[in-house]
C-alpha positions as CSV (number, residue, x, y, z in Angstrom):
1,X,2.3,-33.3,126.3
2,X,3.4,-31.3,123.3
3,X,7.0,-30.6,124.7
4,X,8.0,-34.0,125.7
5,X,6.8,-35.2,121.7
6,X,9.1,-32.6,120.5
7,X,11.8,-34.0,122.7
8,X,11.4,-38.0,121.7
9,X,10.8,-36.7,117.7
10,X,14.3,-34.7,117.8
11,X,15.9,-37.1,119.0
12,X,14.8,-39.9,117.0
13,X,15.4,-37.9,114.1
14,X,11.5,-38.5,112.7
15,X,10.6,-34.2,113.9
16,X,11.1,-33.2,110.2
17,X,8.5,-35.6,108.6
18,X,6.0,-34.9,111.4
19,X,6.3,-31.2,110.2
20,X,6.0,-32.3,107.0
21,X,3.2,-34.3,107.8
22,X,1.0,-31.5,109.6
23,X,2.0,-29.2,106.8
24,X,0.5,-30.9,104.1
25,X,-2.5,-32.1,106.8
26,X,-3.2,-28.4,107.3
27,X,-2.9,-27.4,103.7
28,X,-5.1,-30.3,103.3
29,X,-7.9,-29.1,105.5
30,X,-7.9,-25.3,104.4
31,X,-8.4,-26.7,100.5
32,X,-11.2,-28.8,101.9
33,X,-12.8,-25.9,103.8
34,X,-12.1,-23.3,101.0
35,X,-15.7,-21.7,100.0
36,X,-17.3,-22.9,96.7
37,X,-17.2,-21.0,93.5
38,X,-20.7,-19.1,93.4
39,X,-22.8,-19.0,90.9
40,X,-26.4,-16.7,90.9
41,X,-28.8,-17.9,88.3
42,X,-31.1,-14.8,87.8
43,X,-34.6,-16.4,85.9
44,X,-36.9,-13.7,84.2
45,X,-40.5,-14.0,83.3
46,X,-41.5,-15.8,80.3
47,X,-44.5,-16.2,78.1
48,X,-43.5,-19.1,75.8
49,X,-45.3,-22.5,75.9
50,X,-44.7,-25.4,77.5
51,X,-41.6,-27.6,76.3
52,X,-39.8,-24.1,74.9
53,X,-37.4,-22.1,76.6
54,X,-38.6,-23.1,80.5
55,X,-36.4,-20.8,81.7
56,X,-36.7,-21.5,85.5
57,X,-35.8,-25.3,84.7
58,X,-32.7,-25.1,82.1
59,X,-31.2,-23.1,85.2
60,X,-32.0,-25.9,87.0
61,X,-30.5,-27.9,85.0
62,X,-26.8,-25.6,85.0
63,X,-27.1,-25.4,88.9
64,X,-27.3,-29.6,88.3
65,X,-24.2,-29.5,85.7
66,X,-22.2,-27.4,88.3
67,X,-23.1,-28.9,91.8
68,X,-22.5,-32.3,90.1
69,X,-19.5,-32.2,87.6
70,X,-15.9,-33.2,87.9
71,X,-12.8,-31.6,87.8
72,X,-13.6,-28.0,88.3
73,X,-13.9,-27.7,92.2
74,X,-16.9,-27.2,94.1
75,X,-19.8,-25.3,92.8
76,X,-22.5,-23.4,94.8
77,X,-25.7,-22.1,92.9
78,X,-28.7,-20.2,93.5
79,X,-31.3,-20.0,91.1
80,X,-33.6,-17.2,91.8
81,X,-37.0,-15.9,89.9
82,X,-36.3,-12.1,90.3
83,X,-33.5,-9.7,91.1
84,X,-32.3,-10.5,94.9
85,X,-33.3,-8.3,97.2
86,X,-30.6,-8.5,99.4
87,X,-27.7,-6.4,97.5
88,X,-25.1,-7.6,100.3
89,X,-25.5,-11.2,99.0
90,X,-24.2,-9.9,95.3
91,X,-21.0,-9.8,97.1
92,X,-20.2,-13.3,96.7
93,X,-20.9,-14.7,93.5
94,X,-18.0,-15.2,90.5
95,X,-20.5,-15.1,87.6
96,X,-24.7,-14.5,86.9
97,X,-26.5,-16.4,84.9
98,X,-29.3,-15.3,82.9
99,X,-32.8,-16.9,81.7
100,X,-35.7,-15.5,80.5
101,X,-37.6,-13.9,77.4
102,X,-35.4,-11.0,76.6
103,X,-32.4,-10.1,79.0
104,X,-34.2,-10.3,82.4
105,X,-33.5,-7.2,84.4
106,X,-34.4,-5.2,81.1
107,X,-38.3,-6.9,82.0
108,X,-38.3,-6.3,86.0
109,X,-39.1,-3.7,88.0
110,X,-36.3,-1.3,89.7
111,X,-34.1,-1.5,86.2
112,X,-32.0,1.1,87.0
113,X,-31.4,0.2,90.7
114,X,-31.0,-3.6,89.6
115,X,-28.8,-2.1,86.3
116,X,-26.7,-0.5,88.7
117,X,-25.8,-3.4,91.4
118,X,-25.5,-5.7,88.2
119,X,-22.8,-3.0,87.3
120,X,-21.0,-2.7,90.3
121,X,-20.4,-6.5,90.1
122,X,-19.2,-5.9,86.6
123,X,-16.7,-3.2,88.1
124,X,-15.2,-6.0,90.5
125,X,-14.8,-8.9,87.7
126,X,-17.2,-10.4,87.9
127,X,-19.1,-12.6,85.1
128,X,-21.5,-13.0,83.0
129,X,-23.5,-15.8,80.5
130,X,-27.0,-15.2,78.9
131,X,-28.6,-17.5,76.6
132,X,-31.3,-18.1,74.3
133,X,-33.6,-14.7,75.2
134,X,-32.3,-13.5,77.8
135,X,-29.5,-12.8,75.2
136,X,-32.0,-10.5,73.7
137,X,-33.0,-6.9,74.0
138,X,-36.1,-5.1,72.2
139,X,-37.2,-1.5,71.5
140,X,-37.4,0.6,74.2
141,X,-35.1,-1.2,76.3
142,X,-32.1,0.7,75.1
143,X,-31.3,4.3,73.3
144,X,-32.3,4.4,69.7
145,X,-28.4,4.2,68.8
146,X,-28.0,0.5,70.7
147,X,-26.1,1.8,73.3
148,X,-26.4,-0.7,76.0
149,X,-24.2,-2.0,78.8
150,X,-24.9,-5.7,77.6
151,X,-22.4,-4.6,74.5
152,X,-19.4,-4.2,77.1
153,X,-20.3,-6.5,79.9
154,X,-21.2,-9.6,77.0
155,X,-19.9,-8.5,73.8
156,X,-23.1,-8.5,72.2
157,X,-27.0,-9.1,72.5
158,X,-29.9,-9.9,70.5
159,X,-31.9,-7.1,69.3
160,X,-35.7,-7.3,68.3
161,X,-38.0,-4.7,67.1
162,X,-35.0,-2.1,67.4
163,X,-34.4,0.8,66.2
164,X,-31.1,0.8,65.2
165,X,-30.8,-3.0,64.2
166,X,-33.0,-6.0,63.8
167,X,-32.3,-9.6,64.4
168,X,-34.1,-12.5,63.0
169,X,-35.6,-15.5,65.1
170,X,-36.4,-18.7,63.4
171,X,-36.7,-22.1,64.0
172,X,-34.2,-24.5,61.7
173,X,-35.2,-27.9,60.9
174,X,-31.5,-28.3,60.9
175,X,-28.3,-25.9,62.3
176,X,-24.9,-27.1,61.8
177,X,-23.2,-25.7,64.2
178,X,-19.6,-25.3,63.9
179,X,-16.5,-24.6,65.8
180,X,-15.1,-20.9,64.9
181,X,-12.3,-20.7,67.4
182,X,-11.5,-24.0,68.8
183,X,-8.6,-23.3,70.8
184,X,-10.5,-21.3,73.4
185,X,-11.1,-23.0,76.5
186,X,-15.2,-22.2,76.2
187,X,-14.7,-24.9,73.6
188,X,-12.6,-27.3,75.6
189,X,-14.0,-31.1,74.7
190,X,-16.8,-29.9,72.4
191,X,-17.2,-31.0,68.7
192,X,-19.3,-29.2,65.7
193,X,-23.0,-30.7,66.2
194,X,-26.5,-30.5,64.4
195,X,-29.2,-29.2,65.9
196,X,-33.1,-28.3,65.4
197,X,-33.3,-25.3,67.2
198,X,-33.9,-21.5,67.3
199,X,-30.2,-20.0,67.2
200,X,-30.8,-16.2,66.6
201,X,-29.0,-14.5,63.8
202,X,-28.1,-11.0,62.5
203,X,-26.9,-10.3,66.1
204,X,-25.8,-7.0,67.3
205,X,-22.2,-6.6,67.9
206,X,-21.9,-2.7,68.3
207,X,-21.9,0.1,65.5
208,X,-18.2,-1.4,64.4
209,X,-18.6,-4.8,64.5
210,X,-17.7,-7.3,66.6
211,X,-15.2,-5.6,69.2
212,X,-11.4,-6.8,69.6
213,X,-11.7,-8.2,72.7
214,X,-14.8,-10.6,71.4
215,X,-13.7,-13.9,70.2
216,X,-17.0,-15.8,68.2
217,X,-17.2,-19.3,70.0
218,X,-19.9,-20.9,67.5
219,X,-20.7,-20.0,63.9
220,X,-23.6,-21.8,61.6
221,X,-23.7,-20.8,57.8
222,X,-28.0,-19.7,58.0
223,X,-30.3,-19.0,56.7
224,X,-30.5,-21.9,54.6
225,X,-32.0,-20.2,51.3
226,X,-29.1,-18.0,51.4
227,X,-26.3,-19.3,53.8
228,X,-24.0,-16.5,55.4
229,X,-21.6,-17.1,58.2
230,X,-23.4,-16.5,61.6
231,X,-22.3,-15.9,65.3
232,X,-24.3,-17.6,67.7
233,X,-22.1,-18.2,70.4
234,X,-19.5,-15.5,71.6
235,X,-17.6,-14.6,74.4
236,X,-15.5,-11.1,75.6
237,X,-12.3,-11.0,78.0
238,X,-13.0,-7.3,79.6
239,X,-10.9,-5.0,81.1
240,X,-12.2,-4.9,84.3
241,X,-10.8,-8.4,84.4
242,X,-14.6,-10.0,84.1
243,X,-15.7,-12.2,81.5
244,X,-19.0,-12.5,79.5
245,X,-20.5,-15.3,77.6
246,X,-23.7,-15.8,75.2
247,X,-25.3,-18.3,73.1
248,X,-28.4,-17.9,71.4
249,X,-29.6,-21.7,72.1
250,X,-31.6,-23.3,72.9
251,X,-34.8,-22.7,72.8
252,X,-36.6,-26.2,73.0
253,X,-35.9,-27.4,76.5
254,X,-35.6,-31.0,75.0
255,X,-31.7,-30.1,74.0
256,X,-30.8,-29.5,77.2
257,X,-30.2,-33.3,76.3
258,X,-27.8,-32.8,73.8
259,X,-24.4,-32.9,75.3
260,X,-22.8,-31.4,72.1
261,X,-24.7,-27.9,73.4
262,X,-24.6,-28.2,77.2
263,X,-21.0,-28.7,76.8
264,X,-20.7,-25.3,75.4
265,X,-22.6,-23.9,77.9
266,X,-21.3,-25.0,80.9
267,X,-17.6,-24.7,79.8
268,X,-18.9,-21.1,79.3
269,X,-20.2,-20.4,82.8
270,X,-17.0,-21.9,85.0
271,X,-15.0,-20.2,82.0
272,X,-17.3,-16.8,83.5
273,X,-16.0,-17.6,87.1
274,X,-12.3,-17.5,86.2
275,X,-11.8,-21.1,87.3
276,X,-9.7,-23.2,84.5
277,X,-11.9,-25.1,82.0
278,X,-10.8,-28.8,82.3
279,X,-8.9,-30.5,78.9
280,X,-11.7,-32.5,78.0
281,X,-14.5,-29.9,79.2
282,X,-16.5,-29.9,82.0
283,X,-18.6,-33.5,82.0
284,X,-21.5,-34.4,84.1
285,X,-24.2,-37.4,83.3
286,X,-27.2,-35.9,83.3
287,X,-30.6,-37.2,84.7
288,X,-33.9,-37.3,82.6
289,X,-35.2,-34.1,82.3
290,X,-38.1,-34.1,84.0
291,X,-36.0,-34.0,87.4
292,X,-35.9,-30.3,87.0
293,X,-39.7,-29.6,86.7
294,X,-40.2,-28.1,83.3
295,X,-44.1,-27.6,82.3
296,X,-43.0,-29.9,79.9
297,X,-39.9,-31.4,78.4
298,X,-41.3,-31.7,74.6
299,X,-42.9,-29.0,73.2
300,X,-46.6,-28.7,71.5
301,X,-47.2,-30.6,68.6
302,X,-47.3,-28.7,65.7
Protein backbone atom coordinates (compact mmCIF):
# COMPACT_ATOMS: atom_id res chain seq x y z
CA UNK A 1 0.00 0.00 0.00
CA UNK A 2 2.90 2.16 1.01
CA UNK A 3 4.71 1.87 -2.48
CA UNK A 4 1.93 2.71 -4.74
CA UNK A 5 1.23 6.15 -2.21
CA UNK A 6 4.77 7.00 -2.82
CA UNK A 7 4.21 6.55 -6.50
CA UNK A 8 0.77 8.79 -6.84
CA UNK A 9 2.58 11.52 -4.16
CA UNK A 10 5.76 11.89 -6.54
CA UNK A 11 4.08 12.29 -9.17
CA UNK A 12 1.64 14.74 -8.06
CA UNK A 13 4.29 16.66 -6.64
CA UNK A 14 2.52 16.78 -2.92
CA UNK A 15 5.60 13.74 -1.48
CA UNK A 16 7.48 16.66 0.05
CA UNK A 17 4.69 18.16 2.34
CA UNK A 18 3.66 14.61 3.29
CA UNK A 19 7.32 14.32 4.66
CA UNK A 20 6.89 17.35 6.07
CA UNK A 21 3.84 16.53 7.48
CA UNK A 22 4.96 13.09 9.25
CA UNK A 23 8.03 14.95 10.42
CA UNK A 24 6.54 17.43 12.44
CA UNK A 25 3.62 14.52 13.43
CA UNK A 26 6.45 12.46 14.82
CA UNK A 27 8.26 15.24 16.44
CA UNK A 28 4.94 15.96 17.70
CA UNK A 29 4.24 12.70 19.38
CA UNK A 30 7.89 12.13 20.99
CA UNK A 31 7.32 15.88 22.76
CA UNK A 32 4.04 14.56 23.87
CA UNK A 33 5.44 11.21 25.22
CA UNK A 34 8.72 12.82 26.56
CA UNK A 35 8.83 11.83 30.52
CA UNK A 36 7.84 14.61 33.07
CA UNK A 37 10.31 16.59 34.97
CA UNK A 38 10.49 14.79 38.52
CA UNK A 39 10.36 16.15 41.40
CA UNK A 40 10.91 14.08 45.12
CA UNK A 41 9.36 15.91 47.98
CA UNK A 42 11.30 14.36 51.07
CA UNK A 43 8.86 15.43 54.48
CA UNK A 44 10.69 15.07 57.98
CA UNK A 45 9.04 14.69 61.27
CA UNK A 46 7.80 17.64 62.97
CA UNK A 47 6.73 18.64 66.43
CA UNK A 48 5.14 22.14 65.80
CA UNK A 49 1.37 22.78 66.39
CA UNK A 50 -1.27 22.71 64.31
CA UNK A 51 -1.61 25.67 61.68
CA UNK A 52 2.52 26.12 61.76
CA UNK A 53 4.90 24.70 59.51
CA UNK A 54 2.62 21.34 58.43
CA UNK A 55 5.22 20.16 56.69
CA UNK A 56 3.59 17.04 54.90
CA UNK A 57 0.82 19.60 53.49
CA UNK A 58 2.92 22.71 52.19
CA UNK A 59 4.61 19.80 50.04
CA UNK A 60 1.39 19.11 49.07
CA UNK A 61 0.68 22.08 48.21
CA UNK A 62 4.23 22.43 45.70
CA UNK A 63 3.37 18.92 44.25
CA UNK A 64 -0.26 21.04 43.52
CA UNK A 65 1.73 24.23 42.08
CA UNK A 66 3.85 21.93 39.82
CA UNK A 67 1.32 19.17 38.55
CA UNK A 68 -0.98 22.18 37.85
CA UNK A 69 0.89 25.28 36.52
CA UNK A 70 1.44 26.66 33.09
CA UNK A 71 4.23 27.18 30.94
CA UNK A 72 6.96 25.07 32.39
CA UNK A 73 6.15 21.52 30.91
CA UNK A 74 4.87 18.66 32.72
CA UNK A 75 5.58 17.98 36.31
CA UNK A 76 5.67 14.66 38.12
CA UNK A 77 5.90 14.64 42.14
CA UNK A 78 6.16 12.41 44.90
CA UNK A 79 5.88 13.47 48.27
CA UNK A 80 7.17 11.06 50.68
CA UNK A 81 7.39 11.06 54.73
CA UNK A 82 10.93 9.41 55.06
CA UNK A 83 13.98 8.74 52.92
CA UNK A 84 12.86 6.24 49.99
CA UNK A 85 13.85 3.06 50.38
CA UNK A 86 14.33 2.18 47.05
CA UNK A 87 17.76 3.99 46.09
CA UNK A 88 17.18 2.91 42.19
CA UNK A 89 14.19 5.29 42.23
CA UNK A 90 16.74 8.39 43.18
CA UNK A 91 17.67 7.90 39.66
CA UNK A 92 15.03 9.86 38.17
CA UNK A 93 14.27 12.91 39.84
CA UNK A 94 15.73 16.62 38.66
CA UNK A 95 15.52 18.25 42.16
CA UNK A 96 14.46 17.21 46.18
CA UNK A 97 12.47 19.01 48.09
CA UNK A 98 12.79 19.39 51.66
CA UNK A 99 10.10 19.83 54.72
CA UNK A 100 10.47 19.37 58.09
CA UNK A 101 11.81 20.70 61.57
CA UNK A 102 15.47 21.00 60.88
CA UNK A 103 16.95 19.64 57.57
CA UNK A 104 15.16 16.23 57.41
CA UNK A 105 17.79 13.47 56.72
CA UNK A 106 19.86 15.24 59.60
CA UNK A 107 16.59 13.77 61.95
CA UNK A 108 16.13 10.20 60.30
CA UNK A 109 17.64 7.16 60.80
CA UNK A 110 20.49 5.66 58.33
CA UNK A 111 22.09 9.46 58.05
CA UNK A 112 25.00 8.53 56.62
CA UNK A 113 23.67 5.89 54.16
CA UNK A 114 20.74 8.49 53.29
CA UNK A 115 23.70 11.49 53.30
CA UNK A 116 25.49 9.54 50.92
CA UNK A 117 22.65 8.65 48.12
CA UNK A 118 21.53 12.38 48.65
CA UNK A 119 25.19 13.04 47.56
CA UNK A 120 25.53 10.96 44.79
CA UNK A 121 22.49 12.76 43.27
CA UNK A 122 24.34 16.02 44.02
CA UNK A 123 27.44 14.42 42.01
CA UNK A 124 25.03 13.98 38.88
CA UNK A 125 23.31 17.66 38.98
CA UNK A 126 20.96 17.33 40.52
CA UNK A 127 18.86 19.90 42.77
CA UNK A 128 18.01 21.04 45.67
CA UNK A 129 15.32 23.61 47.72
CA UNK A 130 14.72 23.56 51.54
CA UNK A 131 12.56 25.81 53.38
CA UNK A 132 11.47 27.19 56.54
CA UNK A 133 13.25 24.25 59.00
CA UNK A 134 14.23 22.07 57.05
CA UNK A 135 16.71 24.91 56.06
CA UNK A 136 18.00 24.41 59.53
CA UNK A 137 20.65 22.43 61.25
CA UNK A 138 21.36 22.23 65.19
CA UNK A 139 24.21 21.06 67.45
CA UNK A 140 25.38 17.81 66.89
CA UNK A 141 24.23 17.57 63.57
CA UNK A 142 27.43 18.83 62.05
CA UNK A 143 31.36 19.29 63.27
CA UNK A 144 31.88 21.95 65.74
CA UNK A 145 33.57 24.15 62.83
CA UNK A 146 30.04 24.14 60.58
CA UNK A 147 31.33 22.03 58.12
CA UNK A 148 28.39 20.53 56.45
CA UNK A 149 27.49 19.45 52.99
CA UNK A 150 24.28 21.63 53.02
CA UNK A 151 26.98 24.70 52.67
CA UNK A 152 27.96 23.39 49.04
CA UNK A 153 24.89 21.58 47.92
CA UNK A 154 22.50 24.95 49.10
CA UNK A 155 24.75 27.70 49.81
CA UNK A 156 23.86 28.01 53.23
CA UNK A 157 21.58 26.66 56.24
CA UNK A 158 20.13 27.72 59.35
CA UNK A 159 22.03 26.96 62.45
CA UNK A 160 20.49 26.58 65.99
CA UNK A 161 22.08 25.80 69.18
CA UNK A 162 25.57 25.61 67.27
CA UNK A 163 28.66 25.65 68.13
CA UNK A 164 30.22 27.60 65.83
CA UNK A 165 27.28 30.08 64.91
CA UNK A 166 23.82 30.81 66.12
CA UNK A 167 20.79 32.01 64.33
CA UNK A 168 17.85 33.69 65.61
CA UNK A 169 14.14 32.56 65.18
CA UNK A 170 11.39 34.93 65.68
CA UNK A 171 8.11 35.70 64.69
CA UNK A 172 7.61 39.49 62.97
CA UNK A 173 4.36 41.12 63.23
CA UNK A 174 5.59 42.50 59.99
CA UNK A 175 8.67 41.49 57.37
CA UNK A 176 9.17 43.57 54.42
CA UNK A 177 10.61 41.53 52.24
CA UNK A 178 12.48 42.84 49.45
CA UNK A 179 13.95 41.99 46.13
CA UNK A 180 18.00 41.81 46.40
CA UNK A 181 18.69 40.49 42.96
CA UNK A 182 15.83 40.84 40.72
CA UNK A 183 17.21 39.85 37.56
CA UNK A 184 17.58 36.21 38.55
CA UNK A 185 15.10 33.99 37.15
CA UNK A 186 14.19 32.59 40.92
CA UNK A 187 12.56 35.99 40.98
CA UNK A 188 10.89 36.00 37.63
CA UNK A 189 7.23 37.74 38.20
CA UNK A 190 7.61 38.32 41.87
CA UNK A 191 7.32 41.80 43.66
CA UNK A 192 8.79 42.91 47.24
CA UNK A 193 5.83 41.84 49.73
CA UNK A 194 4.97 42.12 53.60
CA UNK A 195 4.57 39.42 55.51
CA UNK A 196 3.86 38.19 59.29
CA UNK A 197 5.94 35.33 59.50
CA UNK A 198 9.08 33.64 60.98
CA UNK A 199 11.91 34.31 58.35
CA UNK A 200 15.12 33.17 60.22
CA UNK A 201 18.03 35.57 60.41
CA UNK A 202 21.76 35.55 61.20
CA UNK A 203 22.10 32.57 58.73
CA UNK A 204 25.14 30.68 58.20
CA UNK A 205 26.90 31.20 54.97
CA UNK A 206 30.35 29.41 55.64
CA UNK A 207 33.42 30.81 57.70
CA UNK A 208 33.89 33.54 54.69
CA UNK A 209 30.79 34.64 54.07
CA UNK A 210 28.45 34.19 51.59
CA UNK A 211 30.38 32.07 48.78
CA UNK A 212 30.82 33.49 45.02
CA UNK A 213 28.69 31.27 43.47
CA UNK A 214 25.62 32.35 46.03
CA UNK A 215 23.48 34.95 44.71
CA UNK A 216 20.94 36.30 47.89
CA UNK A 217 17.34 36.05 46.30
CA UNK A 218 15.42 37.89 49.24
CA UNK A 219 16.67 40.41 51.90
CA UNK A 220 14.42 42.03 54.88
CA UNK A 221 16.16 44.89 57.00
CA UNK A 222 15.27 42.82 60.82
CA UNK A 223 15.28 42.94 63.56
CA UNK A 224 13.07 45.82 63.85
CA UNK A 225 14.71 47.39 67.11
CA UNK A 226 17.89 47.44 65.25
CA UNK A 227 17.36 46.85 61.45
CA UNK A 228 20.30 45.14 59.54
CA UNK A 229 20.17 43.82 56.09
CA UNK A 230 19.18 40.11 56.18
CA UNK A 231 19.31 37.03 53.72
CA UNK A 232 16.40 34.95 53.74
CA UNK A 233 16.16 33.62 50.54
CA UNK A 234 19.30 32.44 48.54
CA UNK A 235 20.30 30.37 45.92
CA UNK A 236 23.91 28.63 44.55
CA UNK A 237 24.73 27.67 40.79
CA UNK A 238 27.35 24.58 41.71
CA UNK A 239 29.92 23.19 39.82
CA UNK A 240 28.73 19.93 39.46
CA UNK A 241 26.16 21.65 37.25
CA UNK A 242 23.23 21.30 40.22
CA UNK A 243 21.48 23.99 41.73
CA UNK A 244 20.29 24.69 45.25
CA UNK A 245 17.70 26.91 46.67
CA UNK A 246 16.44 28.08 50.35
CA UNK A 247 14.12 30.27 51.93
CA UNK A 248 13.55 30.54 55.46
CA UNK A 249 9.58 30.99 55.06
CA UNK A 250 7.13 30.22 55.99
CA UNK A 251 6.32 29.05 58.94
CA UNK A 252 2.49 29.61 59.31
CA UNK A 253 0.87 27.35 56.77
CA UNK A 254 -1.77 30.16 56.23
CA UNK A 255 0.87 31.95 53.68
CA UNK A 256 0.93 29.30 51.62
CA UNK A 257 -1.85 31.74 50.43
CA UNK A 258 0.12 34.55 49.73
CA UNK A 259 1.10 34.43 46.09
CA UNK A 260 3.86 37.12 46.66
CA UNK A 261 5.83 34.05 48.61
CA UNK A 262 4.75 30.83 46.70
CA UNK A 263 5.89 32.65 43.73
CA UNK A 264 9.29 32.62 45.02
CA UNK A 265 9.18 29.26 45.92
CA UNK A 266 8.00 27.60 43.16
CA UNK A 267 10.10 29.64 40.57
CA UNK A 268 12.85 28.21 42.96
CA UNK A 269 12.12 24.51 42.62
CA UNK A 270 11.59 24.36 38.50
CA UNK A 271 14.61 26.86 38.66
CA UNK A 272 16.27 23.50 40.83
CA UNK A 273 15.31 21.18 37.85
CA UNK A 274 17.16 23.12 35.20
CA UNK A 275 13.96 23.76 33.27
CA UNK A 276 13.60 27.71 32.20
CA UNK A 277 11.58 29.84 34.68
CA UNK A 278 8.82 31.46 32.59
CA UNK A 279 8.92 35.66 32.07
CA UNK A 280 6.18 36.24 34.25
CA UNK A 281 6.99 33.27 36.78
CA UNK A 282 5.46 30.17 37.22
CA UNK A 283 1.46 30.87 38.02
CA UNK A 284 -1.04 28.47 39.19
CA UNK A 285 -4.66 29.39 40.99
CA UNK A 286 -4.52 27.75 44.00
CA UNK A 287 -7.47 25.97 45.82
CA UNK A 288 -8.44 26.70 49.58
CA UNK A 289 -6.05 25.27 51.65
CA UNK A 290 -7.72 22.82 53.29
CA UNK A 291 -7.51 20.59 49.98
CA UNK A 292 -4.15 19.51 51.12
CA UNK A 293 -5.08 18.18 54.70
CA UNK A 294 -3.16 20.34 57.12
CA UNK A 295 -4.07 19.68 61.04
CA UNK A 296 -5.06 22.98 60.51
CA UNK A 297 -4.78 25.90 58.21
CA UNK A 298 -4.77 28.77 61.03
CA UNK A 299 -2.64 28.43 63.75
CA UNK A 300 -3.57 28.51 67.77
CA UNK A 301 -4.80 31.53 69.09
CA UNK A 302 -2.48 33.23 71.01
Amino acid sequence: MLKPLNRILSKSGYWPCFTLGLIVWNASCLLHAAAPTAVLVVVGPSSHPPGTHEVAAGGRVIEYCLEYATGIGRFSVDVVEGWPKDSKSLDKYRSVVFSGDRFPLAEMEDIESNMRELGIMMERGCGIVCFHYATGLTAGQMPDDGSHPLLNWMGGYFATRCVHHQGIARIYEQADIVLESPQHPVLRGCQPFSIHDEPYIKNYFGPDGIAPNVTPLLTSMLPPESPQKEVIAWSVQRSDGGRGMAIVMPHFYKNWQVDALRKVIINGVVWSTGIEVPAVGVHVELPDLQRFQPAAVEPPSR
